[in-house]
VMD Tcl script that draws the C-alpha trace (Angstrom):
set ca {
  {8.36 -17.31 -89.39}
  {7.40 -20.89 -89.11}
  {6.10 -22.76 -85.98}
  {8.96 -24.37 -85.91}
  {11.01 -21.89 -85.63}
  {9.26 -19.64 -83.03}
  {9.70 -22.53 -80.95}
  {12.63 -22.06 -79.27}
  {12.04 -18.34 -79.05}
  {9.09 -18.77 -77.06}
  {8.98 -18.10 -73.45}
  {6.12 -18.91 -71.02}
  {5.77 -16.24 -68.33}
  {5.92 -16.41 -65.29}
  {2.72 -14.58 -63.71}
  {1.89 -13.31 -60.07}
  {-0.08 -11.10 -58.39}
  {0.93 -8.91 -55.45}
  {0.45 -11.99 -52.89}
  {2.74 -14.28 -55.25}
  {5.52 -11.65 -55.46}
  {5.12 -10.63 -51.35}
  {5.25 -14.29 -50.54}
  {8.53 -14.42 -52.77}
  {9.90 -11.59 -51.74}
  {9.30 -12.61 -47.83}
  {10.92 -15.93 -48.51}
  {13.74 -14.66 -49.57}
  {14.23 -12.65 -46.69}
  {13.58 -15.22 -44.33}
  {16.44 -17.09 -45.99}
  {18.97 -14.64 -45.25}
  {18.34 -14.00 -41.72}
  {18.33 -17.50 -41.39}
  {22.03 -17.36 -42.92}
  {22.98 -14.37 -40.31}
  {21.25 -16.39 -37.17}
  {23.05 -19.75 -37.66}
  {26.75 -18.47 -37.53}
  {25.73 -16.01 -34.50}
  {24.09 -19.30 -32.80}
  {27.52 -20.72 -33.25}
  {29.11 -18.16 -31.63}
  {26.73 -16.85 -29.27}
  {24.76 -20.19 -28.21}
  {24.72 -23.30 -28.19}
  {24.30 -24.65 -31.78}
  {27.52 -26.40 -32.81}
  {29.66 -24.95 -35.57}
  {29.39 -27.14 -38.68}
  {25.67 -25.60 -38.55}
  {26.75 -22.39 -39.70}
  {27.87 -24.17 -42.76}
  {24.84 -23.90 -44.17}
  {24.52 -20.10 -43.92}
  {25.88 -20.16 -47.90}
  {22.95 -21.84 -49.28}
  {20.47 -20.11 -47.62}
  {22.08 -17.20 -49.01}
  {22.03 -19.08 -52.31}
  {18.27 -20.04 -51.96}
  {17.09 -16.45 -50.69}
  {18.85 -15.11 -54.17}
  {16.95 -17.84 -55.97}
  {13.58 -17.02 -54.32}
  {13.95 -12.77 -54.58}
  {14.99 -13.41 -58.55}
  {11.97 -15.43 -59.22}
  {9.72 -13.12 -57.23}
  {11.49 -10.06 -59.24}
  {10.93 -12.19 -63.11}
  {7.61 -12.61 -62.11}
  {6.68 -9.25 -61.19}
  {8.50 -8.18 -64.59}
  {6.83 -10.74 -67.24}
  {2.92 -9.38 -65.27}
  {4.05 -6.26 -65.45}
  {5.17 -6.62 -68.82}
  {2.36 -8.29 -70.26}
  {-0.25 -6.14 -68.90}
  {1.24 -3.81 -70.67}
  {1.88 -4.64 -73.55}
  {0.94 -7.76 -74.47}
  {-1.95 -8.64 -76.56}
  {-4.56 -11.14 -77.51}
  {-4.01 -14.02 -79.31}
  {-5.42 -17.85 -80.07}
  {-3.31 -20.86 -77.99}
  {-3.79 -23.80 -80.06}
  {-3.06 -27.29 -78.63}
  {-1.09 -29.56 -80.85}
  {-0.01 -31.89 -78.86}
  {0.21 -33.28 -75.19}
  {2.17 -34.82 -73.00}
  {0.90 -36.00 -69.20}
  {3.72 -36.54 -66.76}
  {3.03 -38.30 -63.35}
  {5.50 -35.98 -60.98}
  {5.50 -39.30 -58.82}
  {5.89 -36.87 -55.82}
  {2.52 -36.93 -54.87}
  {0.92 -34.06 -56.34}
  {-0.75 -33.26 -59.56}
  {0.05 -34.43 -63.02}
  {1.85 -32.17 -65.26}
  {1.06 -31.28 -68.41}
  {3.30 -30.31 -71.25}
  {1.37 -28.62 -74.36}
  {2.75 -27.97 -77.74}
  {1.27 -24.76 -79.02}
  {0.89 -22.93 -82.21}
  {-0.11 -19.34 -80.94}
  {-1.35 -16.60 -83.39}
  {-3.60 -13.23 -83.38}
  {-3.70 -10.16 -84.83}
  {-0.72 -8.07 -84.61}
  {0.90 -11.57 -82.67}
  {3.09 -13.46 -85.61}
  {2.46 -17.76 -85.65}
  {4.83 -19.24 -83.26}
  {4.88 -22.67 -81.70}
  {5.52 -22.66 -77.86}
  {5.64 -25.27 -75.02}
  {3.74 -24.67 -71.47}
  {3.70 -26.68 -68.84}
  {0.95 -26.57 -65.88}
  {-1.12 -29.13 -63.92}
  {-2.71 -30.94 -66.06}
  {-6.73 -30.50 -66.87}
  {-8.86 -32.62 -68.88}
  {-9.31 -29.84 -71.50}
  {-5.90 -30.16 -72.37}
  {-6.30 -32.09 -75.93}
  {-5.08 -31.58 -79.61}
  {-7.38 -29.06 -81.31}
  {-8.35 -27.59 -78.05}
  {-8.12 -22.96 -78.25}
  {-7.05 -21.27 -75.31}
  {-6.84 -17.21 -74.67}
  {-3.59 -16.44 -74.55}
  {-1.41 -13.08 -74.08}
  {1.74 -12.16 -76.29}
  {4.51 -9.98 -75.97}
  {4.92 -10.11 -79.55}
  {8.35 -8.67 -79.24}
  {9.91 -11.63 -77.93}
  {6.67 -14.46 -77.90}
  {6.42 -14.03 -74.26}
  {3.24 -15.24 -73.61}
  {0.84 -16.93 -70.98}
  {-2.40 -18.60 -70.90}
  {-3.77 -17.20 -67.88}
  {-5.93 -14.35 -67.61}
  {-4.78 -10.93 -67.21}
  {-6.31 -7.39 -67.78}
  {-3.99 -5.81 -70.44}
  {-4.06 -2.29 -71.67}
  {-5.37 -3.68 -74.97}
  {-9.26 -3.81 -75.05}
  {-9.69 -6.35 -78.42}
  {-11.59 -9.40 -77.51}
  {-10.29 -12.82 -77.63}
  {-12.62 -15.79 -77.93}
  {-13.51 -17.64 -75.01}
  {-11.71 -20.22 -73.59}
  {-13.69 -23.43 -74.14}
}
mol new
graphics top color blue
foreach p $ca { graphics top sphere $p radius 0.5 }
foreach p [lrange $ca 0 end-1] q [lrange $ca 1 end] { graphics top cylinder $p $q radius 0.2 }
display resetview
């Protein structure tokens, strides 16, 4: 398989611990009973109608929130494990201002590879560091089932060692 081809197969993960997926999880929550409370204000107090209209996309967003906590819990779960060691190499970069205030994103091409992990090229995007450069290895972990993978650390059930991250 080429890089260029693993590309679009490639899926960053999306990692949490237990505080991550509780705070998920919570949200979620708190958006529904937020959807039950606004039509029974309506009805019960003082809060005009037209509020409960938004009762909907709170359900909408709580269903959001739970999902992501739930894909998160999966693709840690997952990759603990049984993902497995493997070389991120940085191919190219791209720095995006957000222009919302908070930190610049960056958006790395990679060419990942290891030992039982087949060469694919993947994108991940995170805030951006000034280690991100062409050339530049990174530790990552693979699912090499599907090229689910992730740059941050994680204790897997494999024991090989990686090389450091520079």
């Amino acid at each position: 398989m080429t890089v260029e081809e693993g590309a679009g197969e490639a899926r960053q993960a999306s990692i949490g611990g237990f505080a991550t997926q509780l705070a998920g999880r919570a949200s979620g929550l708190v958006s529904w009973v937020g959807a039950l409370v606004l039509p029974a204000l309506s009805v019960f107090g003082t809060l005009h109608w037209a509020w409960s209209l938004f009762s909907p996309l709170l359900v909408l967003t709580g269903l959001l929130v739970w999902a992501e906590a739930v894909r998160t819990r999966q693709d840690t779960s997952r990759l603990r494990r049984s993902g497995r060691p493997a070389v991120a190499e940085v191919v190219g970069t791209e720095r995006t201002d957000p222009g919302d205030g908070s930190p610049d994103v960056a958006v790395l091409t990679l060419r990942i590879s290891g030992a039982g992990v087949p060469s694919f090229g993947a994108t991940y995007r995170c805030d951006h560091d000034a280690r991100f450069r062409a050339g530049a290895r990174f530790v990552a972990v693979v699912d090499p089932s599907d090229n689910l993978f992730t740059l941050r650390p994680l204790r897997t059930g494999r024991t090989a060692r990686t090389p450091r991250t520079p």
